[in-house]
VOLUM-460123 format. One record per residue (C-alpha): x, y, z. Coordinates in steps of 0.001 Angstrom, whole numbers, plus 500000, padded with zeros to 6 digits. Example, Ala and Ser with C-alpha at 12.3 -4.5 7.8 and 13.67 -1.06 7.14 Angstrom:
BEGIN
512300495500507800/513670498940507140/
***
This chain:
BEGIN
971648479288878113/970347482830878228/968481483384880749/966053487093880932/962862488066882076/960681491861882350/957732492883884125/954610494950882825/951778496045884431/948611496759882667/945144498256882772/943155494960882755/942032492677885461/944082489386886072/941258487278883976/941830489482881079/945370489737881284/946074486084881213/943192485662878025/945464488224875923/948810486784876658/947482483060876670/945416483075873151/948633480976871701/947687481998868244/947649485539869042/951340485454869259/951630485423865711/950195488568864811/952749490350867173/955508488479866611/957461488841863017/957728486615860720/956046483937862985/952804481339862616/951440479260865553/949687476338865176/948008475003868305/948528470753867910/946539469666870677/942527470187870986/941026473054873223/941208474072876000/944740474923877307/945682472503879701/949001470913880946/950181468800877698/948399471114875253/951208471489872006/952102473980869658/954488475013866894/955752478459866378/957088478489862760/959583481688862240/961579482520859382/960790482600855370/961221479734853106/964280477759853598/965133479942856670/962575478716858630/962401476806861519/959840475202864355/959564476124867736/957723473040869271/956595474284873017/954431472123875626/952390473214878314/953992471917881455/952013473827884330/948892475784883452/947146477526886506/944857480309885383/944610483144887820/941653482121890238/940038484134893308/942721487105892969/945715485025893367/948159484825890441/948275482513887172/951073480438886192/951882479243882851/955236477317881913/956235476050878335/958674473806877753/960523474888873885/961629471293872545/962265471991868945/965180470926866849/966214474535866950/964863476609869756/965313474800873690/964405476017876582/961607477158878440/958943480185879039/957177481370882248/953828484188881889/952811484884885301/949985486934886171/949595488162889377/947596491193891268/948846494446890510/948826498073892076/945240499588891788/943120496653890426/945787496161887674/947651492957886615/951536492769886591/952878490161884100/956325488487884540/957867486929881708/960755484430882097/962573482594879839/965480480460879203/966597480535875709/968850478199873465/969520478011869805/971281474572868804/974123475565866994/974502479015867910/977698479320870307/977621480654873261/979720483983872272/976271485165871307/974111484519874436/973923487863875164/973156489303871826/970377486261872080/969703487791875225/969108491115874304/967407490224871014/964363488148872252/963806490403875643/963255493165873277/961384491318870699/958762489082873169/958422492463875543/957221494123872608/954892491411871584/953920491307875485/953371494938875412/950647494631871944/948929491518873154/948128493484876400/947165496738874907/945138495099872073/941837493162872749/
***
């Protein structure tokens, strides 16, 4: 499975920081082509569900993703959030972690393991490639827009 993962840092304190990038149906407006529909009642918590749906029409498909650990950023120590991606398409998991940055700043650290059932492995690091640049430019808009 493709495995990748980037670091930002950004202008906002850790509490704000993890509200932008944790807002699950904020992901959609940054993201192409791509609804999210939370399935589980508020607030985020471990077990809280959601759907990504990406694609048009027939081309579509889910991307069902479960919280497994959710611990906000408390006191100044980092946050921790960890989906687990069991669709019939997309497996794998995702990691946001927010943690104290230089100068009252937060540094995010996105990691992810990334499968697509059915596409062979010859393409893992196109795959690769693909979705760092795609979710580090949907990390970079979610931070920079409030």
């Amino acid at each position: 499975m493709p495995t990748f993962s980037f670091t930002r840092t950004a202008p906002l304190a850790l509490d704000e920081a993890w509200r932008r990038l944790t807002q699950w149906p904020r992901h959609a407006d940054v993201v192409p082509l791509t609804r999210i529909r939370v399935l589980t009642p508020p607030p985020t918590r471990e077990g809280t569900r959601l759907v990504a749906r990406s694609g048009i029409g027939p081309f579509a498909f889910d991307d069902l993703m479960e919280v497994t650990v959710w611990r906000p950023p408390a006191d100044g120590e980092a946050g921790l959030c960890r989906l687990e991606k069991r669709g019939r398409v997309v497996l794998g998991w995702a990691e946001i972690e927010v943690r104290p940055g230089p100068g009252g700043r937060s540094r995010v650290v996105w990691r992810e393991e990334l499968r697509i059932r059915f596409l062979p492995r010859a393409f893992d690091g196109v795959l690769r490639r693909t979705a760092r640049t795609v979710f580090g430019r949907a990390v970079n808009r979610l931070l920079r827009q409030g």
